[in-house]
C-alpha positions as CSV (number, residue, x, y, z in Angstrom):
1,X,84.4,-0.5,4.1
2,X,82.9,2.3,4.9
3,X,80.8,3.9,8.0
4,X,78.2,6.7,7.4
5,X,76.9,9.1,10.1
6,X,74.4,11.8,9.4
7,X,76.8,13.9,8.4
8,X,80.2,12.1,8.0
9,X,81.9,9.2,5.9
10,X,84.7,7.2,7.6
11,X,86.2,5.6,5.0
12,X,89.3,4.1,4.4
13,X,92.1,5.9,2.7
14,X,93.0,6.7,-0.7
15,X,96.2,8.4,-2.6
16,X,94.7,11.8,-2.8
17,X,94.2,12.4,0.9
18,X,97.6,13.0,1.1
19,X,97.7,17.0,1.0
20,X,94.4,17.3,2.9
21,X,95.7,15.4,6.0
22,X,99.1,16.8,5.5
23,X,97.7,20.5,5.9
24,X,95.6,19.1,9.0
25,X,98.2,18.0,10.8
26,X,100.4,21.1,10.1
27,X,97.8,23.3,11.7
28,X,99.7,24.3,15.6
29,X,95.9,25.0,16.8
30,X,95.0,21.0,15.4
31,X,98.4,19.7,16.9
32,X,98.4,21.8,20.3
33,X,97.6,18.6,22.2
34,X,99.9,16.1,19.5
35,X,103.1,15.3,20.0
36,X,104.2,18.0,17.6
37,X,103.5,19.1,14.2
38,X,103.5,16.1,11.7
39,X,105.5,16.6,8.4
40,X,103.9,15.9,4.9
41,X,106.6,12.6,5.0
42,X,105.3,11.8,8.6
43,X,101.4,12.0,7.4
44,X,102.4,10.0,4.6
45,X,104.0,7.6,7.0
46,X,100.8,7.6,9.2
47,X,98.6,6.9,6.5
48,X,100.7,3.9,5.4
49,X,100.5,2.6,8.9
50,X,96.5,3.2,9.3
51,X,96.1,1.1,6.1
52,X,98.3,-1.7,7.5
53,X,96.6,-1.8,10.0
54,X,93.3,-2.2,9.2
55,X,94.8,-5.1,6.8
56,X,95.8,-6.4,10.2
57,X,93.2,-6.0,12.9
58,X,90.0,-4.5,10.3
59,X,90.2,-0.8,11.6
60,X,92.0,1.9,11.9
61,X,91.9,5.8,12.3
62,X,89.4,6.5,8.6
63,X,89.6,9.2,6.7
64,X,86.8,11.5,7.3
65,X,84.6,13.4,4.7
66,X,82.0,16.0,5.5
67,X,79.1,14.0,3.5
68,X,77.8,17.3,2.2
69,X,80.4,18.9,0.6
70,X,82.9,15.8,0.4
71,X,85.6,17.8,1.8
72,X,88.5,15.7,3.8
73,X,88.3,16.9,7.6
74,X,90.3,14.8,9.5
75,X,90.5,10.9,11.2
76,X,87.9,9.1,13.5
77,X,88.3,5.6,14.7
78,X,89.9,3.2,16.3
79,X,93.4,1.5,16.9
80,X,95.4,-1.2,19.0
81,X,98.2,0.5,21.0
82,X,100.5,-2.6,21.7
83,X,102.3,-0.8,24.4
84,X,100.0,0.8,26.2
85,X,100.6,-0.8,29.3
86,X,97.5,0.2,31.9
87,X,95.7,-3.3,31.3
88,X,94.9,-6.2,28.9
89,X,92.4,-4.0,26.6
90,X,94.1,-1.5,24.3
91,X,92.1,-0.5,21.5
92,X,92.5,3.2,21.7
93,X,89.6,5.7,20.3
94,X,90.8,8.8,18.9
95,X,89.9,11.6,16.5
96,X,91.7,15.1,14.8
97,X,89.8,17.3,13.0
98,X,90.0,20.2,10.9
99,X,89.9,23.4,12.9
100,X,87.3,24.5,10.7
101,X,84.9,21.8,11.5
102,X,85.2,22.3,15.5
103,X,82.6,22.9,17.5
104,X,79.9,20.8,15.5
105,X,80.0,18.0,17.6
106,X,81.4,16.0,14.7
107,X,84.2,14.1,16.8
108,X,81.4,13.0,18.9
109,X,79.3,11.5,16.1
110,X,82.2,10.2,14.4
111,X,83.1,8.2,17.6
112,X,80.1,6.9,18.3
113,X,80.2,5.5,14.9
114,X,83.4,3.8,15.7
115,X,82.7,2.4,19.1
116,X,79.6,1.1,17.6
117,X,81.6,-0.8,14.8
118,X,84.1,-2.0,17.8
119,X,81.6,-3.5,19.8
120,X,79.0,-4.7,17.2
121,X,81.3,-5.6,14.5
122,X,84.7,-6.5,15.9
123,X,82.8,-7.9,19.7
124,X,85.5,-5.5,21.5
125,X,85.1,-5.7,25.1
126,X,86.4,-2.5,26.2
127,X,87.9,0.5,24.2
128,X,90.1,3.2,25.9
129,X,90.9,6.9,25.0
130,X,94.1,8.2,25.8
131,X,94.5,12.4,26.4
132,X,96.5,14.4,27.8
133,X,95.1,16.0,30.7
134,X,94.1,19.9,30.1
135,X,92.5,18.6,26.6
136,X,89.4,19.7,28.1
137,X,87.6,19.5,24.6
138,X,88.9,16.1,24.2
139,X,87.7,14.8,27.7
140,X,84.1,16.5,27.1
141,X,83.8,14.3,24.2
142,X,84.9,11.0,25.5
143,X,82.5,11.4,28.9
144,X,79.6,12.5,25.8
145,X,80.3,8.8,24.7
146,X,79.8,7.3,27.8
147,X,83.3,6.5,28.9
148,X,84.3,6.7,32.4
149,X,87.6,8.1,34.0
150,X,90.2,5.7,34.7
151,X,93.0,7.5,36.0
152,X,96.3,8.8,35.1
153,X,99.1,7.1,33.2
154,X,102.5,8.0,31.8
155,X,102.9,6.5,28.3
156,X,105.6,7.1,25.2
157,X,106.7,9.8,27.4
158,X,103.9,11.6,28.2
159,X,101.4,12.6,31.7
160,X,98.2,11.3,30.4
161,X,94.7,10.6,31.4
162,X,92.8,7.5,30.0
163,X,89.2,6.8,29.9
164,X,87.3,3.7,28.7
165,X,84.5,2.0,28.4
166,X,83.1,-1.6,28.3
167,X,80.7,-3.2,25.4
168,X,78.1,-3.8,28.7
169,X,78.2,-0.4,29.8
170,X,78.2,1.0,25.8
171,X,75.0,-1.6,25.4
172,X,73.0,-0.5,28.6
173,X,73.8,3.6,26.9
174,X,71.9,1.9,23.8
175,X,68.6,1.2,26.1
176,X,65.9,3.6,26.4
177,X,65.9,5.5,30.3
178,X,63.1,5.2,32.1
179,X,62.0,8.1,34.4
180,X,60.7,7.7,37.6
């Protein structure tokens, strides 16, 4: 299964991402608003549980490839956080990118992508994003998706903000505006 964009591939994992996603998530700039740095054992770890669960629910965080060069950037999509405890809906949207590929709006188009497959494919209701709150580049890119502030939560340890939006709000951001 995978989702095409005009200029990304979310596709699932394979063995060879392994070093790509491991130097990602190494990367302090990448990680500044992460829990930490991950570990080449942890990525590996993180990988394993992505593939579970899109065995599980059919999605996940997906690999992502720059379509024209093929290069591995980072992970787009979407996954259930079981304890997330701020309501009944808790399919979390989330992205990390390669610090090379900032700036290009490609966490935005990535997203998109995956909310589209969460409400059109899987008939989500509502998907949530979950930031810390000076991730300003974060917070631009979930508002550029349509999702509205919620409010603030404190979750696996952490002073968050949380965002969301709902399949009928997502649908009426598919239909055309009409100007006055």
């Amino acid at each position: 299964m995978e989702i095409e964009t005009d200029r990304l591939r979310l596709r699932p994992w394979r063995e060879g991402d392994l070093d790509a996603y491991a130097r990602v998530c190494a990367d302090p700039e990448v990680m500044h608003y992460m829990p930490g740095i991950v570990t080449r054992e942890q990525a590996a770890e993180q990988i394993v549980r992505f593939m579970r669960h899109f065995e599980e629910r059919g999605y996940c965080y997906w690999a992502v490839e720059d379509k024209a060069s093929g290069a591995f950037i980072g992970r787009i999509g979407l996954m259930y956080k079981e304890d997330w405890s701020e309501g009944p809906h808790k399919t979390d949207i989330g992205w990390l990118i390669d610090r090379a590929y900032w700036g290009r709006g490609l966490a935005t188009e990535g997203a998109r992508a995956s909310l589209r497959y969460g409400f059109e494919e899987l008939g989500l209701e509502r998907v949530i994003g979950i930031v810390l709150p000076d991730n300003v580049a974060s917070r631009r890119v979930m508002e550029k998706l349509g999702m509205g502030y919620r409010g603030e939560a404190r979750w696996r340890g952490f002073d968050l903000v949380w965002y969301a939006i709902d399949r009928r709000e997502w649908r009426a951001d598919l239909e055309p505006r009409t100007g006055s």
